[in-house]
C-alpha positions, -999 to +999 in steps of 0.1 A: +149-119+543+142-094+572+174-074+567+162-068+530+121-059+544+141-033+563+158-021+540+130-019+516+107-003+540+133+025+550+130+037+512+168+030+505+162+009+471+149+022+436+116+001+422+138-024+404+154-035+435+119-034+449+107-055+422+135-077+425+130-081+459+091-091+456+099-115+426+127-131+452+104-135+479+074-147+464+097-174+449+111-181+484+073-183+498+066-212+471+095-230+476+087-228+512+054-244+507+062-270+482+091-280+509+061-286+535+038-302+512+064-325+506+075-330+541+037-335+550+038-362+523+069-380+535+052-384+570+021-397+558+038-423+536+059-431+568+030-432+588+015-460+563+044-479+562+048-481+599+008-495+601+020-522+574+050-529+593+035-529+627+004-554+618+032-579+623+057-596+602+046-623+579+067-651+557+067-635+523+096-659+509+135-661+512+162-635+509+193-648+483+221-627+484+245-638+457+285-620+454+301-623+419+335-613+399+334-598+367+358-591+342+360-559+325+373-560+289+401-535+296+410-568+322+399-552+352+381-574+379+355-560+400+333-575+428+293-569+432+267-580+453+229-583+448+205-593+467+174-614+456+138-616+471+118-650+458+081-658+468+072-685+490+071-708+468+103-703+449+087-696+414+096-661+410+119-628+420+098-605+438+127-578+438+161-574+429+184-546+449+222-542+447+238-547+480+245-514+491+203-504+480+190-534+500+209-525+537+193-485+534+158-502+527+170-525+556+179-492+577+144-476+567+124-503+578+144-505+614+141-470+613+106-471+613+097-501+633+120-485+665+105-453+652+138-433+654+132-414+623+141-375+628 
């Protein structure tokens, strides 16, 4: 963006690149803050989430992680894995994540805890 201020302030544009040129940067400037709004968000919902995590860990009930085949109809077999969170007292599914979903939520949360988050 400086090379084009120079540019612009030497006198070497016509007022449509200079309007250009305005319209261009006041759309950078909002995208700039929107970027730290939402970077200023993200922090603060890490922030929480490390005060929840760091009041200590408590029994919320048992992880089930269940593998299964399936057959396409085309006769293609493919493999999956989800993984299951019941309550304590084994009446009900709290969550459901596909494998792969569950180990980056498992990454976050060590993330956090060992607060190693860039």
């Amino acid at each position: 963006m400086a090379m084009y201020e120079d540019i612009i302030n030497m006198g070497y544009c016509n007022s449509y690149d200079r309007i250009n040129y305005e319209n261009a940067k006041s759309e950078y400037e909002d995208a700039l803050s929107k970027q730290t709004e939402l970077k200023n968000n993200v922090w603060n919902l890490f922030d929480e989430m490390q005060e929840i995590i760091g009041n200590g860990k408590e029994f919320v009930g048992y992880k089930v992680y269940h593998k299964y085949r399936m057959k396409y109809n085309d006769g293609e077999t493919n493999m999956a894995a989800d993984v299951f969170i019941i309550n304590k007292e084994v009446t009900k599914v709290i969550a459901e994540y596909d494998n792969d979903t569950y180990k980056g939520i498992q990454m976050g949360i060590e993330m956090l805890l060992n607060k190693t988050f860039q």
